[in-house]
C-alpha positions in Angstrom: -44.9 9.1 -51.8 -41.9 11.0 -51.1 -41.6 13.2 -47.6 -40.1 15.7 -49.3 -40.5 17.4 -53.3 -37.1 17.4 -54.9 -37.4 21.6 -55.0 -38.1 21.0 -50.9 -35.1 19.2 -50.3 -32.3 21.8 -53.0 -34.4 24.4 -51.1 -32.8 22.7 -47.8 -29.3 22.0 -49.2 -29.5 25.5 -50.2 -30.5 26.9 -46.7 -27.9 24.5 -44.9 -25.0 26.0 -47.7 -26.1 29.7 -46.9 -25.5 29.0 -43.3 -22.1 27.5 -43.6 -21.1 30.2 -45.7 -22.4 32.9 -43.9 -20.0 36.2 -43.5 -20.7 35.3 -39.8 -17.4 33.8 -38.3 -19.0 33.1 -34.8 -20.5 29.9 -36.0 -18.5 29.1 -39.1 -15.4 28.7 -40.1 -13.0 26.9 -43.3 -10.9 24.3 -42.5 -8.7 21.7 -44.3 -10.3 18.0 -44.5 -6.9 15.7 -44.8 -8.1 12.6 -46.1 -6.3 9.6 -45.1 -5.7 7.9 -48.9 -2.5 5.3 -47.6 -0.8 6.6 -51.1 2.6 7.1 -50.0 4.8 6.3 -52.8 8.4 7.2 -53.0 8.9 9.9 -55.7 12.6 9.5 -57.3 12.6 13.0 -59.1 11.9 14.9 -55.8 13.6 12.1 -53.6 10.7 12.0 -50.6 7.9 10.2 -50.4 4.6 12.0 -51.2 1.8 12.4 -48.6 -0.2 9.4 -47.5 -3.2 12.6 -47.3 -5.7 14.6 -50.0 -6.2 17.7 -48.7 -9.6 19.3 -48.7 -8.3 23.0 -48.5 -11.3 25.6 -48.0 -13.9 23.8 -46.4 -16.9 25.7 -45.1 -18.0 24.2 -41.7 -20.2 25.2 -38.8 -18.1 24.3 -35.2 -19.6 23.3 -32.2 -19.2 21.4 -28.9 -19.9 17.9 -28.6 -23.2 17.8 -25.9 -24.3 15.4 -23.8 -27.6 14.9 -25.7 -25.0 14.2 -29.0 -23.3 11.4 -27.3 -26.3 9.8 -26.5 -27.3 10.0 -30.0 -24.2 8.9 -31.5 -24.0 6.0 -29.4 -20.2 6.3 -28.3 -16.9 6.9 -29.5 -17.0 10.7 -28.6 -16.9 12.7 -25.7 -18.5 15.5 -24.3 -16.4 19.0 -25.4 -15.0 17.1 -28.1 -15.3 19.6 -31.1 -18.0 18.7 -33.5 -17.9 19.9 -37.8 -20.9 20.6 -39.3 -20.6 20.6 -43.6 -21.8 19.9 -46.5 -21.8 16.4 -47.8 -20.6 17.9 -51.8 -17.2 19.6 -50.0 -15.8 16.6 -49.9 -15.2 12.9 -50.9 -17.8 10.3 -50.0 -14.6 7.9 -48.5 -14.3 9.5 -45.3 -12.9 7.6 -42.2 -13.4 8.4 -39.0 -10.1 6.0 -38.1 -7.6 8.2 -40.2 -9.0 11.4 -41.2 -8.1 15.0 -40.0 -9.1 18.3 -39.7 -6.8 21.6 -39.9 -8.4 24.5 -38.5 -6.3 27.8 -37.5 -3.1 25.4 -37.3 -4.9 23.5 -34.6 -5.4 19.2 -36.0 -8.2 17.1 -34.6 -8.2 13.6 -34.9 -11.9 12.4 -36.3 -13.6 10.0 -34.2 -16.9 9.5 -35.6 -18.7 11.0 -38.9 -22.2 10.7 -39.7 -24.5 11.8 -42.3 -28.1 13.3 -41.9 -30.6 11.2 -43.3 -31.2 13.1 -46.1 -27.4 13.0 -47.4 -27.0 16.4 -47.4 -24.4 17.2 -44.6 -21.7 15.3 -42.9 -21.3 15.9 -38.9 -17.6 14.7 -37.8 -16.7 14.5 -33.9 -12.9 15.0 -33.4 -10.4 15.6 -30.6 -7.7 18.2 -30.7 -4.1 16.6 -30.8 
């Protein structure tokens, strides 16, 4: 038996998506999810090399402070007053590293440091550091 009906858990996603999205801007906020893809090829028509990066532009998050109670949870790798991402797992790839990965928000990059994923799959938290 399942814990919850499949109209329970869209009514969730859809709760958790009205939330990020809210006109609110206390709480959220879009960002840019760079995702570290290692693709850096040299391009001979525009004579660079292209970004080793796939931008996520427009991603709806909720920003937070890391707590002390989160790095307990986590279990290390963060610290507390690192920034903390909350958003939804559908905004972005499934191939996120913690190792490489970045987010742009206001012109302001933090480095990810751990990224985890509520049991139900529906929304990624990610722990970075301003750099």
């Amino acid at each position: 038996m399942a814990l919850l009906s499949a109209a329970e858990l869209n009514q969730i996603k859809t709760d958790i998506r009205a939330i990020i999205n809210a006109p609110d801007d206390s709480i959220n906020t879009t960002v840019k999810y760079r995702q570290y893809t290692g693709l850096d090829y040299y391009d001979p028509e525009d004579q660079q090399y292209g970004s080793p990066y796939t931008d996520w532009s427009g991603v709806s998050v909720i920003k937070g402070l890391t707590t002390r109670d989160d790095v307990m949870k986590v279990g290390g790798g963060i610290e507390i007053g690192d920034a903390k991402f909350v958003f939804m797992q559908s905004s972005v790839s499934n191939a996120l590293s913690p190792k490489s990965d970045l987010i742009v928000e206001s012109g302001s990059t933090y480095s990810l440091h751990r990224i985890t994923l509520d049991p139900l799959g529906i929304a990624y938290v990610a722990y970075g550091r301003l750099i």
